[in-house]
N, CA, C and O of each residue as an XYZ file, in Angstrom:
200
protein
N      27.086    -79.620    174.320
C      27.699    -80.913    174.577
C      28.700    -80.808    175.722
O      29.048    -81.900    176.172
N      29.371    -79.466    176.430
C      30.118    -79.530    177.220
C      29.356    -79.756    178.340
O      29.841    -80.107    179.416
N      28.488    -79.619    178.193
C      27.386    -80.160    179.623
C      27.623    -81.271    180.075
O      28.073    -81.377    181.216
N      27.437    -82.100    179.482
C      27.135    -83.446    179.272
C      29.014    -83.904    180.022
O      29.291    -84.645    180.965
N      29.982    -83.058    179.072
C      31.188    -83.656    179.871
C      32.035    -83.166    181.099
O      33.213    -83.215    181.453
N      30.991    -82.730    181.514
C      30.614    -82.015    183.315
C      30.625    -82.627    183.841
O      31.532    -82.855    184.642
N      29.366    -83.410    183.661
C      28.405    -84.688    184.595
C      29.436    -85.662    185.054
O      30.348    -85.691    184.228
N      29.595    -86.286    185.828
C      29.564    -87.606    186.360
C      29.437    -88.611    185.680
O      28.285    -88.828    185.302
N      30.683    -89.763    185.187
C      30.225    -90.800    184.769
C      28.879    -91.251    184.686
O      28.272    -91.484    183.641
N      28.443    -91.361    185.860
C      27.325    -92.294    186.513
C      26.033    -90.893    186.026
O      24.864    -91.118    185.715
N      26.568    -89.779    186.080
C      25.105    -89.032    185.835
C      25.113    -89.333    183.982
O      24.023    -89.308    183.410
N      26.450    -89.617    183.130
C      26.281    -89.767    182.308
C      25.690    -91.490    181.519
O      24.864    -91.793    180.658
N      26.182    -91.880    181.966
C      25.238    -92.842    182.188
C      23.491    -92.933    181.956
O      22.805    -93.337    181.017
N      23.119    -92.266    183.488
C      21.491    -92.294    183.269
C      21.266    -91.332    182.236
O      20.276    -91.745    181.631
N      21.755    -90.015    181.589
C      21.595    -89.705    180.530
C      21.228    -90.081    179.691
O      20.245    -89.649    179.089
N      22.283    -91.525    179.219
C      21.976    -91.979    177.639
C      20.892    -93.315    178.219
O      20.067    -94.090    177.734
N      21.141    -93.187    178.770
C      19.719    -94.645    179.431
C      18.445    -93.754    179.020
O      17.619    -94.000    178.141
N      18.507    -92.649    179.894
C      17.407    -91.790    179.088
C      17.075    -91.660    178.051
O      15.872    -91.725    177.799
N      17.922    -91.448    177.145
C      17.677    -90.693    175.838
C      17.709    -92.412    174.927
O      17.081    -92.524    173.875
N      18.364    -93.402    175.406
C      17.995    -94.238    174.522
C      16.355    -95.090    175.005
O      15.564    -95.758    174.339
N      16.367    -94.676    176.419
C      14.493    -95.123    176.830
C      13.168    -94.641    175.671
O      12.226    -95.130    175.048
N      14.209    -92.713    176.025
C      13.180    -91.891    175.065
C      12.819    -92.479    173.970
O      11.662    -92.877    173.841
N      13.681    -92.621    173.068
C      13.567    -93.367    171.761
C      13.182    -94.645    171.624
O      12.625    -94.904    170.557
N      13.321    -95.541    172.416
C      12.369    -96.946    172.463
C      10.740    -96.186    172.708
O      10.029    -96.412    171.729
N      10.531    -95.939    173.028
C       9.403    -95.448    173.994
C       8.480    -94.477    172.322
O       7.290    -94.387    172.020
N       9.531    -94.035    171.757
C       8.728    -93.453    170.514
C       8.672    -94.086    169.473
O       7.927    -93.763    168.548
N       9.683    -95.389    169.445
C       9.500    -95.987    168.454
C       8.736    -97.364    168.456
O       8.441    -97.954    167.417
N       8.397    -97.893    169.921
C       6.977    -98.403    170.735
C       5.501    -97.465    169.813
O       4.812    -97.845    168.867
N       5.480    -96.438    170.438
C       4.508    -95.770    169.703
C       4.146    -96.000    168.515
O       3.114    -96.590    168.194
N       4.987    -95.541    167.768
C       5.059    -95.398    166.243
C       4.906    -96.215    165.646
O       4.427    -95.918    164.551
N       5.155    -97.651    165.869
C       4.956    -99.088    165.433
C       3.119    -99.427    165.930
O       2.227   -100.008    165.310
N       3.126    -98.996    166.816
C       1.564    -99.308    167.487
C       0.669    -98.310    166.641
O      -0.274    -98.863    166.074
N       0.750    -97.365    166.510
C       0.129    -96.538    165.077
C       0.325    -96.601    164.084
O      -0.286    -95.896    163.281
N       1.222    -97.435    163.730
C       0.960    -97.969    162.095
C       0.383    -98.582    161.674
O       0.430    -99.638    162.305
N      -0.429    -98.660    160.657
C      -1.755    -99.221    159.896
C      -0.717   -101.269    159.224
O      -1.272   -102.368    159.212
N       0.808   -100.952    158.800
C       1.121   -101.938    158.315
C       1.789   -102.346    159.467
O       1.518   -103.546    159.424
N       2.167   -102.266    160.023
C       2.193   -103.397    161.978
C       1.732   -104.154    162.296
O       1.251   -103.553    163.256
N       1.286   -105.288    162.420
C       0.309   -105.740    163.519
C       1.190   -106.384    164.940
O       1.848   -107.423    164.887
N       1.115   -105.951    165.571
C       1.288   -106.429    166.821
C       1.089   -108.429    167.253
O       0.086   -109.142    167.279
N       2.405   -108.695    167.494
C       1.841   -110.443    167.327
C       1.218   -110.904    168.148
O       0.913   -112.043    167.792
N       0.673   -110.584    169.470
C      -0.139   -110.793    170.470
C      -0.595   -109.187    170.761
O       0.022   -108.265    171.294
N      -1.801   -109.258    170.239
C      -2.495   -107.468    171.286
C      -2.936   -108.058    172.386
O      -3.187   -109.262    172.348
N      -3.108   -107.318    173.563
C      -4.060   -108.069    174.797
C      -4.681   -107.162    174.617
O      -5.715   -107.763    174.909
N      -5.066   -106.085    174.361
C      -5.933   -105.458    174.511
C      -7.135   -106.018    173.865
O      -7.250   -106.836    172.953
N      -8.215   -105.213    174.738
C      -9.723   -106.300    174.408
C      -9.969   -105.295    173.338
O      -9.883   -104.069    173.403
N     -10.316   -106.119    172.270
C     -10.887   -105.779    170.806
C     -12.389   -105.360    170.462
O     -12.844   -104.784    169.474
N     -13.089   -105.917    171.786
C     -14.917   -106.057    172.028
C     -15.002   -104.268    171.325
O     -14.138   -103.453    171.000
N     -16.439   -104.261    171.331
C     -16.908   -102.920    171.346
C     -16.853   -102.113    172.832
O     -17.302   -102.656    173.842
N     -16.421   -101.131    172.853
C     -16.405   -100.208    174.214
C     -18.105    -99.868    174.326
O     -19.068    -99.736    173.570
N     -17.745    -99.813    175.995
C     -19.218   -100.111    176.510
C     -19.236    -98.511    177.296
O     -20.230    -98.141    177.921
């Protein structure tokens, strides 16, 4: 953690922008692979793959 209070405001900053992206970004996922989810608009095309 003393790393972190090295950095630069501003580098600390994009840090937690990061790390809170990361975590949207897995919890995006994780909702999209759940069987009890449904997504309220999918666009994705549902057809059979050709």
């Amino acid at each position: 953690m003393n790393y972190l209070q090295n950095l630069s405001p501003i580098n600390q900053l994009l840090v937690l922008v990061a790390f809170i992206g990361l975590l949207f970004g897995f919890l995006v996922v994780y909702l999209d692979n759940s069987k009890d989810y449904v997504l309220k608009r999918d666009w994705r095309d549902k057809k059979t793959k050709q």
